[in-house]
C-alpha positions as CSV (number, residue, x, y, z in Angstrom):
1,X,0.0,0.0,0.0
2,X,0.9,3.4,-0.8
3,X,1.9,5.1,2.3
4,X,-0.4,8.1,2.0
5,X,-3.6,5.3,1.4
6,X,-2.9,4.5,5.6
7,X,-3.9,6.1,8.5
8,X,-1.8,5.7,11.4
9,X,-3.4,7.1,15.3
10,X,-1.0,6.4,18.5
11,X,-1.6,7.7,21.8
12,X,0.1,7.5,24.7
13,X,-1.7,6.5,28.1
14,X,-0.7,5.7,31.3
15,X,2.2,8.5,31.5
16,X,3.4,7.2,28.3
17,X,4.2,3.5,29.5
18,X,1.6,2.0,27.0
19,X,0.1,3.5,24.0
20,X,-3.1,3.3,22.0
21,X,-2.5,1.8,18.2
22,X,-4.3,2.3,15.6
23,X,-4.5,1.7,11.7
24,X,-6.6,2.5,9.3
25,X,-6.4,1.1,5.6
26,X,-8.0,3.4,2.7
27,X,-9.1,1.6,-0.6
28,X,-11.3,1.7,-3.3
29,X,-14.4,-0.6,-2.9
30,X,-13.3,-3.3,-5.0
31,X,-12.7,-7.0,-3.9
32,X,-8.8,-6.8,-4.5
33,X,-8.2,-3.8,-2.5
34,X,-10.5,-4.8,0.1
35,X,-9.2,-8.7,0.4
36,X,-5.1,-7.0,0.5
37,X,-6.2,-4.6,3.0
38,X,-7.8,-7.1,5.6
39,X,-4.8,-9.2,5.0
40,X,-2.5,-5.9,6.0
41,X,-4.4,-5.2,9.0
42,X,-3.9,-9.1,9.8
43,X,0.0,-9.0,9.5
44,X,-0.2,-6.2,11.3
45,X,-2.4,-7.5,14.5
46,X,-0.4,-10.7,14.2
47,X,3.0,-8.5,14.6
48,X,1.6,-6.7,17.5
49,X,0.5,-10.1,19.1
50,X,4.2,-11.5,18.6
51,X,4.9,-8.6,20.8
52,X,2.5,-8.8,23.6
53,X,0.0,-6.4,22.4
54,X,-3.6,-6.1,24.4
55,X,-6.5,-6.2,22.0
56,X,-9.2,-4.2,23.7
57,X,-11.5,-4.6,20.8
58,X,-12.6,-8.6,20.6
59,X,-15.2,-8.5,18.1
60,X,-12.6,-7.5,15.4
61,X,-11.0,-9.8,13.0
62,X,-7.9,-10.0,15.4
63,X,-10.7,-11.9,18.3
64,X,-8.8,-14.7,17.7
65,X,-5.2,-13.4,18.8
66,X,-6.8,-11.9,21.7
67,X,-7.8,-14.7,23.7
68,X,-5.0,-17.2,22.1
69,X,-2.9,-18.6,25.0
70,X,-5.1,-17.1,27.6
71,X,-7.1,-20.0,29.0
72,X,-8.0,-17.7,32.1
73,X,-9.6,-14.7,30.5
74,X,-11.3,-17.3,28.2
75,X,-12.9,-18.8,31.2
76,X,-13.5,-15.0,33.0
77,X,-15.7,-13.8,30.2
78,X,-17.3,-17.3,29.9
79,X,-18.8,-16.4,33.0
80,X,-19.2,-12.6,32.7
81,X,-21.2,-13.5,29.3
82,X,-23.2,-16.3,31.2
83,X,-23.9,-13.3,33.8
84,X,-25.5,-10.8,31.3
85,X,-27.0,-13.3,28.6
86,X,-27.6,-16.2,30.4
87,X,-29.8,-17.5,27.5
88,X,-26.6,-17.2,24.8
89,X,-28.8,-15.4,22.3
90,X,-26.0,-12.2,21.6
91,X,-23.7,-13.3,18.9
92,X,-23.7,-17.3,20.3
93,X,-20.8,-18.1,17.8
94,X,-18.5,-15.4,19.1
95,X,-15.3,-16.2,19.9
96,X,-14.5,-17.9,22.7
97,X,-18.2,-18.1,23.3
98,X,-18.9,-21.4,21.3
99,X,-19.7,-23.5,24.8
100,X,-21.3,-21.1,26.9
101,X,-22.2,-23.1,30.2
């Protein structure tokens, strides 16, 4: 991608001992552009996995990375979800959700 075609937000938090990340991909609507930029932001969340990154946002494309080799928070919002929709009915195939108990 063409450098001026992404969007790049950081900011600082915490007294600047963590930061917020954020990147945004511009294309055109077409099924190339759109399929290379979900791939970019992938490489990208998968590189800021590598390096310990918090995902704060779990129903994105990167839900996966979040809860990957975190049995505990896994189990946490199990329960927290079983709490506040006991009945499973929001978004029952959401990740980490599958067996809701």
């Amino acid at each position: 991608f063409d450098r001026s075609s992404i969007g790049i937000y950081i900011q600082p938090q915490l007294g600047g001992r963590i930061a917020h990340f954020e990147a945004v991909v511009f294309c055109r609507d077409e099924k190339d552009s759109l399929e290379r930029a979900r791939s970019f932001i992938r490489v990208l969340a998968e590189a800021a996995h590598e390096r310990g990154a918090y995902f704060s946002r779990l129903a994105a494309p990167w839900a996966d990375l979040a809860f990957a080799g975190k049995p505990l928070l896994n189990q946490v919002m199990r329960r927290v979800r079983h709490i506040f929709d006991p009945a499973g009915t929001l978004n029952p195939a959401g990740s980490c959700f599958e067996e809701v108990s």
